[in-house]
N, C-alpha and C positions, 0 to 999 in steps of 0.2 A: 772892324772888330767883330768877332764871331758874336752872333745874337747868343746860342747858348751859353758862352762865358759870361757874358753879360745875365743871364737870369741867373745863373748861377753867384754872381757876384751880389747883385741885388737881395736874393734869398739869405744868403751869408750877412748882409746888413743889418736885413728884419730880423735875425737875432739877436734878442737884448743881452745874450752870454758874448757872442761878437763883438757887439761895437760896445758894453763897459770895461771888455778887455782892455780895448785901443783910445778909449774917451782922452785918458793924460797922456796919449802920444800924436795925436793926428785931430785936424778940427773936422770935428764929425758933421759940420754946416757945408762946407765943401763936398765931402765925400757925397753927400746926400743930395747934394743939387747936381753934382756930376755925374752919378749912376739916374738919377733920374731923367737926366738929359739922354745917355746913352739908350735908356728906354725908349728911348720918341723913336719911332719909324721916321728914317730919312734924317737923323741929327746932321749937325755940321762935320766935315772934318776936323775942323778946330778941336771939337767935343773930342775925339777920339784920341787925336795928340797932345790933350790935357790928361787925358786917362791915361795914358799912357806915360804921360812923365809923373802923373804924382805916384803909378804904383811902381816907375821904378824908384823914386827919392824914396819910399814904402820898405821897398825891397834890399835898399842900399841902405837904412838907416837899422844896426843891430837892435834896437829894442824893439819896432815895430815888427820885422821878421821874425824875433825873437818870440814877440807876445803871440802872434799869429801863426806859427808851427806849436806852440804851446797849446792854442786853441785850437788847435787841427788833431790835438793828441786826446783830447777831453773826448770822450766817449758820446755823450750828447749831443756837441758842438759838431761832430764831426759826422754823427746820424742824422744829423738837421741838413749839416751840406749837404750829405749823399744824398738826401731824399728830397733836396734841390735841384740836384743835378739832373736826377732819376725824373722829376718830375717836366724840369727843361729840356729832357731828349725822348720825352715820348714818342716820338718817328724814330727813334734808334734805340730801342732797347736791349740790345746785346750791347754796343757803347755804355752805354750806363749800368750795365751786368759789371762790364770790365772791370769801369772803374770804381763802379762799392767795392769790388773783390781786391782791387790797389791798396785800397783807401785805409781798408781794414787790417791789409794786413802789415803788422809791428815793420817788419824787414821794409819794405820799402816805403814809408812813413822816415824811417832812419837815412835811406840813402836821399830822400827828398832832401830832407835837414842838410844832410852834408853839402848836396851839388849847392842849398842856396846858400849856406855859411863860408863857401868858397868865391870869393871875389873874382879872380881868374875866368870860374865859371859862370858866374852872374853879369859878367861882360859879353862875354861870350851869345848868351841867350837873350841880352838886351840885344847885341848887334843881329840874330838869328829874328827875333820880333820886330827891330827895326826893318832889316830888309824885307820880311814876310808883307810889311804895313806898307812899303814904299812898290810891293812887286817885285823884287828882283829874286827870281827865282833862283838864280846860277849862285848868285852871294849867299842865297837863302841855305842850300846844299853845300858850300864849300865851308861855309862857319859852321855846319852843324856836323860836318865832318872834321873837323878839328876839335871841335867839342866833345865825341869822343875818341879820338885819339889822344888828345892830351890829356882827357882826368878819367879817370879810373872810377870814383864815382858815379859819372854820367853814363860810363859802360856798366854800370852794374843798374843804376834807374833804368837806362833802356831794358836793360835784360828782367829785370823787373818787372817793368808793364809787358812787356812781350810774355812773361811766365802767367800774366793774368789775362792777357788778348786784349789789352789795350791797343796794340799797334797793330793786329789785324782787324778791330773796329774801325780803328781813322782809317785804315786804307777802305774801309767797305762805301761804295758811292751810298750817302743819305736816301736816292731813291731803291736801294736795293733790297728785297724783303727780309724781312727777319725771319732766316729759315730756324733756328735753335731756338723754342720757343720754352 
């Protein structure tokens, strides 16, 4: 599991607007020992295939994704992650340019909601994160080409973060200097 996702989740935690969002849907005793597991340099696998299933049961249960694109929408809540995020990709600061500039802006905050309120498409991106977790490259590319071709949605999030240079940050190698300063 990527270390930056991981601070990034953690910092979204230490928000006390975050977790009394989600306090009466999710037991925050779990959450809390499981992101701190994933903190440990060198955790189990196991750790990682538990994260991974409780945020898709997370992702698949409407009031949870509900609450939590709700708080993605809160002005506060959502300058706290950015400036989590921003703060967990200090080797990649064009990366973390991109994505405040995503994050802010209304239009693709909207198509986020839709690709995750689409179950078709939340299949889809669990089997694209399963094979990504397992290695398998060829799977990893052939579901993520189906994912957009089939929903409409997901072609307009890509074009989306591609309108903010999200997806020429991910393609940029981590060791490559940040020439756009």
């Amino acid at each position: 599991m990527d270390r930056n996702f991981v601070k990034a989740l953690l910092f979204a935690w230490d928000r006390p607007q975050f977790r009394s969002g989600l306090q009466h849907l999710i037991d925050l005793d779990e959450v809390t020992a499981l992101l701190a597991a994933l903190a440990v340099e060198g955790h189990d696998h196991e750790v990682e295939l538990r994260a991974m299933q409780l945020l898709r049961s997370a992702m698949d249960t409407a009031e949870i994704r509900r609450a939590t694109l709700l708080l993605v929408e809160a002005d506060d809540v959502r300058q706290g992650l950015v400036d989590g995020i921003t703060e967990s990709l200090a080797d990649r600061p064009g990366l973390a340019r991109s994505i405040r500039s995503a994050l802010d802006d209304p239009a693709v905050r909207v198509e986020i909601r839709a690709v995750l309120e689409s179950a078709p498409v939340r299949a889809v991106i669990w089997q694209v994160t399963e094979d990504q977790f397992r290695g398998r490259r060829w799977a990893l590319i052939r579901q993520a080409v189906v994912l957009l071709v089939r929903h409409r949605h997901a072609r307009r999030l890509v074009w989306a973060l591609k309108r903010h240079g999200v997806l020429r940050e991910l393609r940029r190698r981590p060791d490559q200097q940040d020439l756009v300063a």
